[in-house]
C-alpha positions in Angstrom: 44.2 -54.2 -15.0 47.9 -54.9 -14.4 48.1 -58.0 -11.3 50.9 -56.4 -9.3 53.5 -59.4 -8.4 55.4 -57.4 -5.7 54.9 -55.0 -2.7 56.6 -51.9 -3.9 56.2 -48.4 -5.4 56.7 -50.1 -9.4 53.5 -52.4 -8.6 51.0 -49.6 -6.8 52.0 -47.2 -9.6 51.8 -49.4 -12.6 48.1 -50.4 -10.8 47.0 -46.9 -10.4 47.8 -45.5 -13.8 46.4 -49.0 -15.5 43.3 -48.4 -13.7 43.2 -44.7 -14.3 43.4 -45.6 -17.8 40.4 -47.7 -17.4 38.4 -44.6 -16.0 38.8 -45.2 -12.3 39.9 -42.3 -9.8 43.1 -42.1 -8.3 40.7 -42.6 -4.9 38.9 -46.0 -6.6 42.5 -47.2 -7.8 44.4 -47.2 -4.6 41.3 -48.6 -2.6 41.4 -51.2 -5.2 45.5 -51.8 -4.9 44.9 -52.2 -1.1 42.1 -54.5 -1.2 43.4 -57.2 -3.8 47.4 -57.4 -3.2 48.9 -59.2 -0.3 51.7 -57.4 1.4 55.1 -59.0 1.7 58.4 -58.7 2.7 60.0 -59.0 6.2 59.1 -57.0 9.5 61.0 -53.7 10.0 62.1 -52.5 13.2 60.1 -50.1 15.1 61.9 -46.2 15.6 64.6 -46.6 17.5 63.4 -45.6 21.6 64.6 -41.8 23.3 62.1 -39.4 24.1 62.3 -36.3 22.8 64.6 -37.0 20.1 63.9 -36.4 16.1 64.7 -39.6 14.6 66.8 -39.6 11.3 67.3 -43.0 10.9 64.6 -44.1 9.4 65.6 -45.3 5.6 63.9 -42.8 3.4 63.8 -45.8 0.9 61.4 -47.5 3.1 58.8 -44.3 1.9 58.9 -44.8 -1.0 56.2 -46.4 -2.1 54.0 -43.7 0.0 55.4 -41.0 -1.0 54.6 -41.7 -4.8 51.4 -42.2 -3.2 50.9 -38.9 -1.7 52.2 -37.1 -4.1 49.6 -38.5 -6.6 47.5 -37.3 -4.2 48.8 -34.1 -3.4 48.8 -33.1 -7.5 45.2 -34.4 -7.9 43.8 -32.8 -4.9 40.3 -31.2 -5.9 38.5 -29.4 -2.6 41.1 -26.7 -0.2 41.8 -27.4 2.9 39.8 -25.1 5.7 41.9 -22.0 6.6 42.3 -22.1 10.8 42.9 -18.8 11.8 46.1 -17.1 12.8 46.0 -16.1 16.9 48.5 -13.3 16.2 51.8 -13.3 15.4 54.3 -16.5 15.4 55.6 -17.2 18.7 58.5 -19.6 18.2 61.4 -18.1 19.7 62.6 -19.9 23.6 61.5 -16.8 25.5 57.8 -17.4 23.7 58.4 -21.3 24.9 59.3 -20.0 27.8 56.0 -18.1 28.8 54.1 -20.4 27.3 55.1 -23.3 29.3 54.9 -21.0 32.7 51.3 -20.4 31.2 50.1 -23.6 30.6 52.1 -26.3 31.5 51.2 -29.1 29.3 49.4 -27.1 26.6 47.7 -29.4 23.9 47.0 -29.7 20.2 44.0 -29.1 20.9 44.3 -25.6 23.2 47.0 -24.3 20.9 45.7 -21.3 19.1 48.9 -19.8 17.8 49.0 -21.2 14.5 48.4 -20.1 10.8 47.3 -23.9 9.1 44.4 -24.9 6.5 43.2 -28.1 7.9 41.5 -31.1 6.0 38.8 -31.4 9.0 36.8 -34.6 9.1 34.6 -35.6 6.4 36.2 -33.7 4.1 36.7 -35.3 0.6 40.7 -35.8 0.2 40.9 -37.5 3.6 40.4 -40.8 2.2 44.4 -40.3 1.8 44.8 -40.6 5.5 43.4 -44.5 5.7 45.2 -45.8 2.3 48.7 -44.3 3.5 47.9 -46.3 7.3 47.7 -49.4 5.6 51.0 -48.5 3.2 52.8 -47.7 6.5 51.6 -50.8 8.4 53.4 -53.2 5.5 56.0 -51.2 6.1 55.6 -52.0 9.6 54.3 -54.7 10.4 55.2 -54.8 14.0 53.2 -51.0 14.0 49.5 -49.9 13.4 49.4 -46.2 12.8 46.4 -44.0 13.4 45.7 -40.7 11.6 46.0 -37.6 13.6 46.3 -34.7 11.5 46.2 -33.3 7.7 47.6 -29.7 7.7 48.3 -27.6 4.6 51.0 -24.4 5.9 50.7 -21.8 3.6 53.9 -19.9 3.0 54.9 -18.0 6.3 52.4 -20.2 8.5 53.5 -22.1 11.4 52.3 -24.3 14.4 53.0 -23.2 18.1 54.4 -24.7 20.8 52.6 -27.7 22.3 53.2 -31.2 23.6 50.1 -33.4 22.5 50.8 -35.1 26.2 46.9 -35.6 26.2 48.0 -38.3 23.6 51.3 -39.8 24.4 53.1 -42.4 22.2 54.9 -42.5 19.0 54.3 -39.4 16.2 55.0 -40.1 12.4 55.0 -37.2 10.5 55.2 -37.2 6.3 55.7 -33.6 5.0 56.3 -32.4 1.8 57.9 -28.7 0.9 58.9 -26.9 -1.4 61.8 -28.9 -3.3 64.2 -25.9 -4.1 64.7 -23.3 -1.3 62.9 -24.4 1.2 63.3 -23.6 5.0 60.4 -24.9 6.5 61.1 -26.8 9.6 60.1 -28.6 12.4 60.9 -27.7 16.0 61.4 -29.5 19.0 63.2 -29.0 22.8 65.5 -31.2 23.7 67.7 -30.6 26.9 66.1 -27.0 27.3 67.7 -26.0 23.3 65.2 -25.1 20.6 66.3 -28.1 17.7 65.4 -27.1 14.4 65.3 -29.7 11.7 64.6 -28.5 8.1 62.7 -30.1 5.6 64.8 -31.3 3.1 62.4 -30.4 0.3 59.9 -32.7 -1.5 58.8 -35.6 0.7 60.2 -36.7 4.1 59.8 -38.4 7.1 59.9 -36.9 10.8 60.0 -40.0 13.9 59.7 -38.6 17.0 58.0 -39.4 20.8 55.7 -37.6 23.0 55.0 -38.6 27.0 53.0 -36.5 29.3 56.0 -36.9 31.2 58.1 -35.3 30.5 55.9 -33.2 28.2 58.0 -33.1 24.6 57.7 -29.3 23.5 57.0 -28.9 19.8 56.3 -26.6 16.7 56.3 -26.1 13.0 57.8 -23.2 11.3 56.5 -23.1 7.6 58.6 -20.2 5.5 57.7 -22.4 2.7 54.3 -24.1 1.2 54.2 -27.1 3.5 51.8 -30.1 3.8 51.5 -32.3 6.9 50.4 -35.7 7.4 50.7 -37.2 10.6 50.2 -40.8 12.3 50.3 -42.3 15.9 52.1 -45.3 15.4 51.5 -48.4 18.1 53.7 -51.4 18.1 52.0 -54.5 18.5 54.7 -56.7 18.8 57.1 -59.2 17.1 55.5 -60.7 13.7 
């Protein structure tokens, strides 16, 4: 098996496929990766602060080495996701925010039933992604620890309603994929009472953003486009 010298996307892939060769998963590879290199390189900053706000500073380069990562993962994936069911017709529009808020307020993840998603739930097989990628992020990181939170696959013309996951305030990372070419999937957020849409770029990306209870930070997901979902709470835990 190859001994992978540096901390980057070269070393976990030339790992992986080595060990592949060898007969070992892409599941037994990675959990091998991450248990025998030592991470390196120099503490990045944490997302710059303003709640409410979609963050697009983050270097994309600074992904990289998760994103080949997950998209190993995403070609090899072997069991579906579990359909969640659709609560009617998308309600994305302001006026829908609009009720909805007057409705329930501070309306969680959790109570949120407008949606059209296949979930990975808990204990099913490909969520052993969810723990590798944590540990990716926090050598990205290191002043962060990130928790898993969700693991959604969008099927074309799904979409997540409003809510504000104020039951669980603090930082939100979010790495999607889409549909490279053509792709209007989007996330949306309100900031200053205006619906912000920010589309996917296509292929795999990085959404920063934060959620108080309050404020409460009004959210959504409008999937046109095949769209998967991997989400983190990220914690900072100080300098070094």
């Amino acid at each position: 098996m190859a001994i992978a010298t540096s901390h980057s996307r070269v070393a976990l892939r030339q790992w992986v496929n080595d060990a592949r060769r060898d007969g070992a998963s892409l599941r037994e590879a990675v959990e091998d990766y991450l248990n025998t290199v030592l991470a390196a390189g120099e503490p990045a900053a944490p997302p710059s602060r303003g709640h409410g706000i979609i963050t697009s500073d983050l270097p994309q380069s600074q992904f990289a080495e998760t994103f080949w990562l997950l998209e190993q993962w995403r070609l090899a994936i072997e069991t579906p996701p579990v359909r969640q069911g659709a609560g009617g017709p998308p309600r994305l529009a302001l006026e829908d925010l609009k009720q909805i808020q007057d409705m329930n307020g501070r309306r969680s993840l959790r109570a949120n039933e407008n949606k059209l998603i296949a979930k990975f739930p808990p204990g099913h097989p490909e969520r052993w992604v969810l723990p590798a990628t944590a540990t990716l992020l926090a050598r990205v990181f290191p002043r962060c620890r990130f928790r898993p939170t969700n693991l959604l696959w969008y099927p074309a013309g799904g979409w997540m309603g409003w809510h504000t996951n104020a039951d669980h305030p603090g930082w939100r990372l979010y790495i999607n994929w889409s549909v490279p070419l053509g792709g209007r999937s989007a996330f949306l957020g309100l900031v200053d009472g205006k619906i912000v849409r920010r589309d996917d770029p296509g292929g795999w990306s990085a959404n920063c953003f934060e959620v108080q209870a309050d404020p409460p930070f009004w959210h959504a997901v409008d999937a046109t486009t095949p769209r998967l979902s991997v989400g983190f709470q990220a914690y900072e835990i100080g300098d070094g």
